[in-house]
Steps between C-alpha positions, in 0.01 A plus 500: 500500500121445548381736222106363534390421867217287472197518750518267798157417420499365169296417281258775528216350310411157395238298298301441901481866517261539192162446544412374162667190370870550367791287446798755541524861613846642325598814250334798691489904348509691771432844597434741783198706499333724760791347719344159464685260333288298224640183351383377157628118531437214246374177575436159339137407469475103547489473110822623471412862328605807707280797660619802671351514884537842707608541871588803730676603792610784743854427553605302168547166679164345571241489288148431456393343191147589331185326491498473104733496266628864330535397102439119366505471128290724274160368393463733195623721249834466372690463818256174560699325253891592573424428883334179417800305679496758826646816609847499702787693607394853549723849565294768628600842426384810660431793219264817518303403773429122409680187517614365139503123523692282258445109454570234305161361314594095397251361219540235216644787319834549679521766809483868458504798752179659628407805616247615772443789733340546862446784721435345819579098472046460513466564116721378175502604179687321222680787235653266227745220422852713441697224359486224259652153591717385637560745778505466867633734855348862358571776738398856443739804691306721739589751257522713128774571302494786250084465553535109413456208716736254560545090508723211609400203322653154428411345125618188394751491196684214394751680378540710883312313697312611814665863550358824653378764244368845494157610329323849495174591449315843474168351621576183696308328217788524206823416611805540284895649470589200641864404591701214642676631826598169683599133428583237770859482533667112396551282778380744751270477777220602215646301168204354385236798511399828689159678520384818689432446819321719752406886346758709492508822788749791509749572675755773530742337270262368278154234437592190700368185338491175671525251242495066463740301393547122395786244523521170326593212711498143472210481767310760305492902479550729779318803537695773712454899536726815389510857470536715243541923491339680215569850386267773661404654222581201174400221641675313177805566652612275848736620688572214683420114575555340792749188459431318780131382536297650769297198600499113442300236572555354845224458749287149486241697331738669177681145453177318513180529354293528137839613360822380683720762589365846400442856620337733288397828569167703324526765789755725716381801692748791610422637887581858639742339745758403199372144469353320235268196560542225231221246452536185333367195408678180664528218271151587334318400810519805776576823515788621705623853565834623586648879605847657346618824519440689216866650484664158561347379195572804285872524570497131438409608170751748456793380655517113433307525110480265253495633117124542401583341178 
């Protein structure tokens, strides 16, 4: 069973449709606004460091990239020196009227997770750096529980390495309460390490979370999709995780490129109709998008689960 039906007219976007020089166009937060779609992709410069470029569309499948780039490295204060390296990977989350983007900010120092906010995809303003190193894949729920904000992140531990974990934070600034709610599963589609994927949206049964997840092999790591169900109202507690993956590599375009074999999502948006669009970079070169429907991939969850931990 297809779960994911890819677009007949992949890749979406490429490095030829930015007009500024770029390398790779991969790893897009995504969100729908004003029933545009907006698409917050990273890209490569030609010294290697990332920046996050901007492009928008009517339907969610063709998209037109912007003159300039949206956020390249900070050139002062304290963000200036934990994005020395580049900015990459960004959620964007939807709160109180503004769009709550998350990114990882690479410097000499180690990566850590940024914070910045936009109203209307013109104007950016950076909040604060919410984690120390090493973390990576932070995505905040469209939502508050008990008056708190919520968190999927993915720290590194040597001990437990490369699991999902939950933080909260009163403010979006101090993040705490934080909890361990799921491991990759030994010699299992995702063995080696999972990370939060695209943010997480609600549905009737509970927040659906697209997530990554990585396979050793003896050509390298592959980097597949799955699905995860989190309670409605504790978003500690998952209800459900989807055995099977959703989505592998397999187009010329996933099994080829910057990074063999890998699609990884940073974006999924939820339609009226009972679909969801999932976007995702293809072998950190393109982006790609795919549709499911929304309740194929929940009772995945629920009826064919894997233990969260």
């Amino acid at each position: 069973m297809e779960i994911v039906k890819r677009y007949e007219n992949n890749p979406i976007l490429t490095k030829d449709d930015v007009p500024y020089p770029v390398a790779t166009v991969h790893n897009a937060g995504m969100v729908k606004h004003n029933g545009r779609y907006y698409m917050l992709f990273r890209s490569h410069r030609r010294n290697g460091r990332s920046i996050l470029g901007l492009a928008e569309s009517e339907d969610g499948f063709h998209f037109q990239v912007q003159p300039e780039p949206f956020m390249v490295p900070a050139a002062e204060s304290i963000f200036a020196e934990y994005e020395e390296y580049g900015v990459e990977d960004p959620r964007i989350c939807e709160m109180d009227g503004r769009y709550l983007i998350t990114y990882s900010a690479y410097s000499r120092h180690g990566v850590r997770i940024g914070l910045a906010q936009t109203t209307d995809f013109k104007s950016l303003e950076r909040i604060s750096l919410i984690t120390q190193a090493d973390y990576r894949n932070v995505v905040i729920f469209p939502g508050k529980f008990n008056g708190r904000y919520a968190r999927l992140d993915r720290p590194h531990s040597e001990i437990s390495p490369w699991s999902i974990w939950i933080s909260y934070s009163p403010d979006l600034v101090h993040w705490g309460d934080s909890q361990l709610v799921m491991n990759p599963m030994q010699y299992h589609w995702d063995e080696m390490k999972i990370g939060p994927g695209a943010t997480p949206f609600a549905t009737k049964q509970g927040w659906l979370h697209i997530y990554h997840g990585v396979f050793p092999t003896m050509d390298g790591s592959v980097y597949r999709l799955g699905a995860a169900l989190h309670n409605l109202d504790d978003p500690s507690k998952i209800i459900g995780v989807s055995d099977e993956w959703i989505l592998q590599p397999e187009d010329p375009w996933e099994v080829t490129g910057y990074v063999h074999n890998v699609v990884f999502t940073c974006g999924a948006i939820p339609e009226e109709d009972g679909t969801v669009k999932i976007y995702w970079g293809g072998a950190d070169s393109v982006m790609c998008v795919g549709t499911a429907q929304i309740q194929d991939l929940v009772d995945l969850c629920l009826k064919n689960s894997r233990p969260p931990i």
